[in-house]
Each structure stands twice: as C-alpha cells, then as structure tokens.
Legacy VTK file of the C-alpha trace (Angstrom):
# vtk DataFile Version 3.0
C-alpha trace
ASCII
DATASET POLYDATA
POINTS 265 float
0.000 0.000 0.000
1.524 3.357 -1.098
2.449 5.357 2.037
0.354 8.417 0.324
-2.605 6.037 1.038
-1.862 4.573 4.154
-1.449 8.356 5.130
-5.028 9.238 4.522
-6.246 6.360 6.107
-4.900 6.953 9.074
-5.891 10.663 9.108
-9.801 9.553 8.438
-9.520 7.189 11.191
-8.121 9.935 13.398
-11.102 12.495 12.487
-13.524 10.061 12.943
-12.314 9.611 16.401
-12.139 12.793 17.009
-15.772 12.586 15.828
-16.388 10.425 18.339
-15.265 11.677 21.440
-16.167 15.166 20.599
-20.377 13.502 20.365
-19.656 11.514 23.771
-18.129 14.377 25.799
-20.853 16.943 23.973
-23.665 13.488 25.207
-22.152 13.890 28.755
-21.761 17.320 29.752
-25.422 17.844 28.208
-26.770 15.461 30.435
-25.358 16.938 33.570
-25.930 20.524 32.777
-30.151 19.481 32.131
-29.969 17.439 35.271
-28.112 20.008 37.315
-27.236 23.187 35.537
-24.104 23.164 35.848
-21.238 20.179 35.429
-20.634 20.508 31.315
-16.938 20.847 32.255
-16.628 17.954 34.807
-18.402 15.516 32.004
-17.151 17.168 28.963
-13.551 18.238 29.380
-11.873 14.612 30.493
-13.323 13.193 27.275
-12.929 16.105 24.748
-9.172 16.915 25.964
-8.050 13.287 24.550
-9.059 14.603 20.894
-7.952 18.485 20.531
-6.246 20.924 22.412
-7.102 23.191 25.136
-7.334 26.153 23.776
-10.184 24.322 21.439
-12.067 22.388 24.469
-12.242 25.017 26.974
-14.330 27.594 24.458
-16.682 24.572 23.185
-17.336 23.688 27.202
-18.418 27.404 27.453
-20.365 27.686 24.168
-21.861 24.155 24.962
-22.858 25.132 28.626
-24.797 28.466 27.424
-26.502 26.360 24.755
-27.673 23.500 27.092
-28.226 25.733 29.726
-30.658 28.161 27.682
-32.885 25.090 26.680
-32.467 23.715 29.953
-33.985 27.253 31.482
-36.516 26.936 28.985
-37.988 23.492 29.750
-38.043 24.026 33.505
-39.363 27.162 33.554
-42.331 26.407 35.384
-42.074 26.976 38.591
-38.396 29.046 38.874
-39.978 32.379 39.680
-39.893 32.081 43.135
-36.215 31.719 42.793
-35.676 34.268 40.157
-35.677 36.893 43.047
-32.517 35.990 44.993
-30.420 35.755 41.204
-29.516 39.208 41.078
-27.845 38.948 44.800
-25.461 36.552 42.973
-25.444 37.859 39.671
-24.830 41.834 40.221
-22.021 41.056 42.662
-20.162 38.339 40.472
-20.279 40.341 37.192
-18.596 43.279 39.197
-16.083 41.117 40.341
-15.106 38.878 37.986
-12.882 41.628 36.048
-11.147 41.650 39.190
-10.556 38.732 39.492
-7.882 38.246 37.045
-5.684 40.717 39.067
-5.608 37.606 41.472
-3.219 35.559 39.283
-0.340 38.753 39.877
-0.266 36.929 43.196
-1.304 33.432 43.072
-1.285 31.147 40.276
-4.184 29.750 38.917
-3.287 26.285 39.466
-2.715 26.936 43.285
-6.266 28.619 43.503
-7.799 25.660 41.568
-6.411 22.969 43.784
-7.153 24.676 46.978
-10.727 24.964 46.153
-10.916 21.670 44.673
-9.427 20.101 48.285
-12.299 22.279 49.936
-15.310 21.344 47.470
-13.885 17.506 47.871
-14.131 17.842 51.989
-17.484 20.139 52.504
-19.253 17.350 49.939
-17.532 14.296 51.321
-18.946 16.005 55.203
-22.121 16.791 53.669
-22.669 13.399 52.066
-22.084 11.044 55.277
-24.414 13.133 56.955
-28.152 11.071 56.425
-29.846 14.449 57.250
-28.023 17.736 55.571
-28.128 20.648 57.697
-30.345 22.894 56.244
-30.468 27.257 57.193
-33.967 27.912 57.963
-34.022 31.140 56.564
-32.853 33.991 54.137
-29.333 35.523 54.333
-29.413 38.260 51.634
-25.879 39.345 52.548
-24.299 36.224 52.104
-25.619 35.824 49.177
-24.200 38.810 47.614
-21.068 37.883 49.446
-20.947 34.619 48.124
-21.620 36.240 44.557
-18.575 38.489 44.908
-16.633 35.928 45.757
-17.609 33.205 43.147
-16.842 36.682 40.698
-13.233 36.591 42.121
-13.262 32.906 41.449
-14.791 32.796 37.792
-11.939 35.802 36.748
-8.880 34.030 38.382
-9.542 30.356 37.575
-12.920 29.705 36.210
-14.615 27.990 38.932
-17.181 30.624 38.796
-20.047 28.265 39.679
-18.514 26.697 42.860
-19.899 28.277 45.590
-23.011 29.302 44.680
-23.766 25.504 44.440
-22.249 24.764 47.623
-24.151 27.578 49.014
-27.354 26.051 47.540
-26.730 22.685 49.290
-27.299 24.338 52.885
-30.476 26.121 51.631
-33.827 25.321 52.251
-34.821 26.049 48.881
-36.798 23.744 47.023
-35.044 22.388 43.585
-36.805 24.866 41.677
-35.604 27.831 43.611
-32.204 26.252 43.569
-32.158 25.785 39.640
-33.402 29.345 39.229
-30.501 30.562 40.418
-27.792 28.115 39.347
-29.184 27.735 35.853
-29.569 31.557 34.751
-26.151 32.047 36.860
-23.688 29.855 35.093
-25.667 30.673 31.193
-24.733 34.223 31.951
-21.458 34.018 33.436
-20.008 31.690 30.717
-21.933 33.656 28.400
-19.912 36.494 29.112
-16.632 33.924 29.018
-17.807 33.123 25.494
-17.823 36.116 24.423
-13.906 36.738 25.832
-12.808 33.674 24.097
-14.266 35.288 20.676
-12.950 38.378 21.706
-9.489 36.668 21.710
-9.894 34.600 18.591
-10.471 31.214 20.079
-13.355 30.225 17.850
-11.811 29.122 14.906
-12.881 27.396 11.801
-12.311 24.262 13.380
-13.854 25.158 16.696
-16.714 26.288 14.876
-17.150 22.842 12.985
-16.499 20.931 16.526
-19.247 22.881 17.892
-21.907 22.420 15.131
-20.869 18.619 15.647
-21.355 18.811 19.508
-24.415 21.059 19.659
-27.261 18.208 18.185
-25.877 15.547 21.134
-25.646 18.584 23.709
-29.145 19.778 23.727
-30.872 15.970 23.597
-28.710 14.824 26.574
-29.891 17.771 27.725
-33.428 17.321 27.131
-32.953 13.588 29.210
-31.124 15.344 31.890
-34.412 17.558 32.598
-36.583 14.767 32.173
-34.647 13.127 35.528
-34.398 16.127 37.286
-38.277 16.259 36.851
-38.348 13.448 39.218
-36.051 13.746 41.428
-37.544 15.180 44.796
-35.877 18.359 46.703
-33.461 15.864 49.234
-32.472 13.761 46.509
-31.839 16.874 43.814
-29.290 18.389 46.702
-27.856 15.288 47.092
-26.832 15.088 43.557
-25.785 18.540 43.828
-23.153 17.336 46.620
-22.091 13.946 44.378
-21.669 16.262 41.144
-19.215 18.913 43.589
-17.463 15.790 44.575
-16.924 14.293 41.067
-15.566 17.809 40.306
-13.198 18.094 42.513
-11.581 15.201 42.074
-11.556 15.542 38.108
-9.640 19.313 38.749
-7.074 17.876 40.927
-6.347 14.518 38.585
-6.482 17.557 35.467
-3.853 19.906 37.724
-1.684 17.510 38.918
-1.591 16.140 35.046
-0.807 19.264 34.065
1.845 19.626 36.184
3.577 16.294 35.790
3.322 17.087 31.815
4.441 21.026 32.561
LINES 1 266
265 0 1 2 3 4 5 6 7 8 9 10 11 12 13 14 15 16 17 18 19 20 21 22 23 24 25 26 27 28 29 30 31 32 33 34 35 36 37 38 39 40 41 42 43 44 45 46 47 48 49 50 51 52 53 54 55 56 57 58 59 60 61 62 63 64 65 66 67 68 69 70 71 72 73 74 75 76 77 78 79 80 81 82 83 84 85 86 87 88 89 90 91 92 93 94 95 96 97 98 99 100 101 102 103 104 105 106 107 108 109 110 111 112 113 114 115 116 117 118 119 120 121 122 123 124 125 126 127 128 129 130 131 132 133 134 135 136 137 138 139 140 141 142 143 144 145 146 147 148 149 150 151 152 153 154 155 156 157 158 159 160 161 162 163 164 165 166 167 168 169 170 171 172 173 174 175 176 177 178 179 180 181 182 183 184 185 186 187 188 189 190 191 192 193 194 195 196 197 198 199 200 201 202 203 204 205 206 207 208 209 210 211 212 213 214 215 216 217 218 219 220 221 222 223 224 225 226 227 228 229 230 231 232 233 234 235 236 237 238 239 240 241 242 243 244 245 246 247 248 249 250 251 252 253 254 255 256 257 258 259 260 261 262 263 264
C-alpha cells in the first residue's frame, strides 16, 4: 500500500475519532448541565481533551454550557420564579467582580487557587454526604448571598470555577429544587456567556472550533433534554444530594487535570 494512502487512512480514522469523542463528551456534559445546571466541564472536558487541544475544548465547554443551559432554562421554567428573586444577589455582585478577578493571578497562580478549592469542594461534599440528614439554614441571608456572589466573581476571573460556591451555598439552603435551579441555571448561562464572548474576543473560535461545535451542539441539547426529564423526578433531598455527588466528582476531576498538568508542565 503506497504510504500516500496509508497516510489518509490513518488521518480519516483519526477524524472520525475525534468525531467520536467530541459527540460523547458533547452526550455527557449535556446530560449533567439538564440534570443540574451546571457540570458541562466535569463531564465534557476529560473526554474532549483526549481529541484536541485546550485552547479548542475550553471555548466549546463554554459555548456548549450556554446552549444546554438556555434550553435547559426553557424546559423548567415552570415553577423558577420564586427563585428568580434571589439571582440578582449573585449575579450583580459576580459580574462586578469577575474583572477583578484576574488581578488575582499577579499573586497566586491559577493552578494553586484551583487545587485549593478543589481540596475544599472535595471535603465540605464528602462532610455533607455522610451526613443522612443535611443541615439545612432555615431562613434567608441576603448578605451572604451577595457575598458569596462576589466571591464566586473573584473565582470565575482568576480560575474559572465561577459556579462553585453558589452551588455549595445552595446545598445548605432550604430552597426547594426549583428555587435552587433558578438561580444556578440563569447564573452559570450568563457568566459563561460572558466567558464566550472573551474567548471570541481573543480569537479562540476558529474554523475548526466552529465545525467541533456544530458537531457537539445536536448531542448537547438531547442529553440535555434527558437530563431535565430526571431532574423532573427527582424530589428536593435527593436533587441536593446530587448537587453534593456532582461537587465531589468535580473536585476530584480538577485535581487529577492539575496535577496532570503539572507532571506534563
């Protein structure tokens, strides 16, 4: 067989693998971000950064979380306005401080902050989980919400983990899961909204990306669509629950991606 041949063999094999992984990771982070709003990167990112690069994966997580997470807004919208009211305590304070944020990493590197917050997400779920009751505040704390929306800001701008607290800070709530989604859901769509628009800003959204994208986007929003159907029948207690297992699963996918990252650095 001419090597010429054998050549473009190989490469169609490659693409188609690519092909592949880039519809299983689009399958899995849809799934997650219907059932819980947010999680695209925990499912997505393992499985897409075996096939393309960074600097490709990271914008398609973003672009593929606002897409899920607009239909995902849309097909539990019944029953969100109650929580619709505590979003801008979050919201207002995060979008101010996200652009600060990224003074952090003059100071402290990015992998440092990611690690440390990983170690904490790993221990508050792992307390929270062996717990048969979780400890629940019995009322609202206005202040700490903003607080805790300024800080997840300072979080999103210095190493992406935007979303973090707020769903910790969900898991002690009271809230039913529909008052918990409406502020998670809207939350992460507009923060990594706002991170899409950086990476296009920058030029991250290539040709290529673009063609990725249009191949994740059809998996994305049916996974997706299952992922609501699920989190239709979960009840409140079991919906924070999964809240707690999905914090867990993230943490220890950032420190295995970090401390691969550094072995490789």
């Amino acid at each position: 067989m001419p090597a010429a041949v054998a050549g473009e063999r190989l490469g169609a094999v490659m693409q188609l693998e690519t092909i592949v992984y880039v519809i299983l990771g689009a399958a899995a982070g849809g799934f997650v971000n219907g059932l819980a709003g947010f999680g695209t990167a925990l499912m997505s990112l393992g499985i897409w950064l075996q096939a393309m690069p960074a600097e490709q994966a990271v914008p398609i997580v973003a672009a593929m979380s606002v897409i899920s997470g607009v239909q995902s807004l849309w097909l539990t919208r019944a029953g969100l306005s109650r929580g619709f009211r505590r979003l801008p305590r979050f919201l207002l304070p995060a979008l101010v401080a996200m652009p600060l944020g990224t003074g952090i990493l003059v100071w402290v590197d990015a992998s440092v902050i990611k690690i440390t917050i990983a170690c904490l997400m790993l221990l508050y779920s792992l307390f929270l989980v062996m717990h048969h009751a979780l400890p629940l505040m019995k009322k609202d704390h206005p202040v700490c919400d903003a607080l805790v929306g300024l800080a997840s800001g300072l979080l999103g701008g210095a190493a992406s983990l935007s979303g973090v607290l707020p769903t910790m800070w969900a898991a002690l709530q009271p809230w039913s899961k529909q008052e918990t989604s409406a502020i998670l859901r809207p939350f992460n769509v507009v923060i990594l909204g706002l991170a899409c628009a950086i990476y296009l800003w920058r030029g991250y959204f290539t040709l290529e990306t673009l063609l990725m994208m249009a191949i994740a986007i059809p998996a994305t929003l049916i996974a997706a669509q299952a992922g609501v159907a699920l989190y239709k029948r979960l009840s409140d207690s079991a919906f924070r629950r999964v809240l707690l297992w999905l914090m867990m699963g993230a943490a220890v996918s950032l420190i295995l991606r970090e401390a691969l990252a550094a072995g490789i650095g």
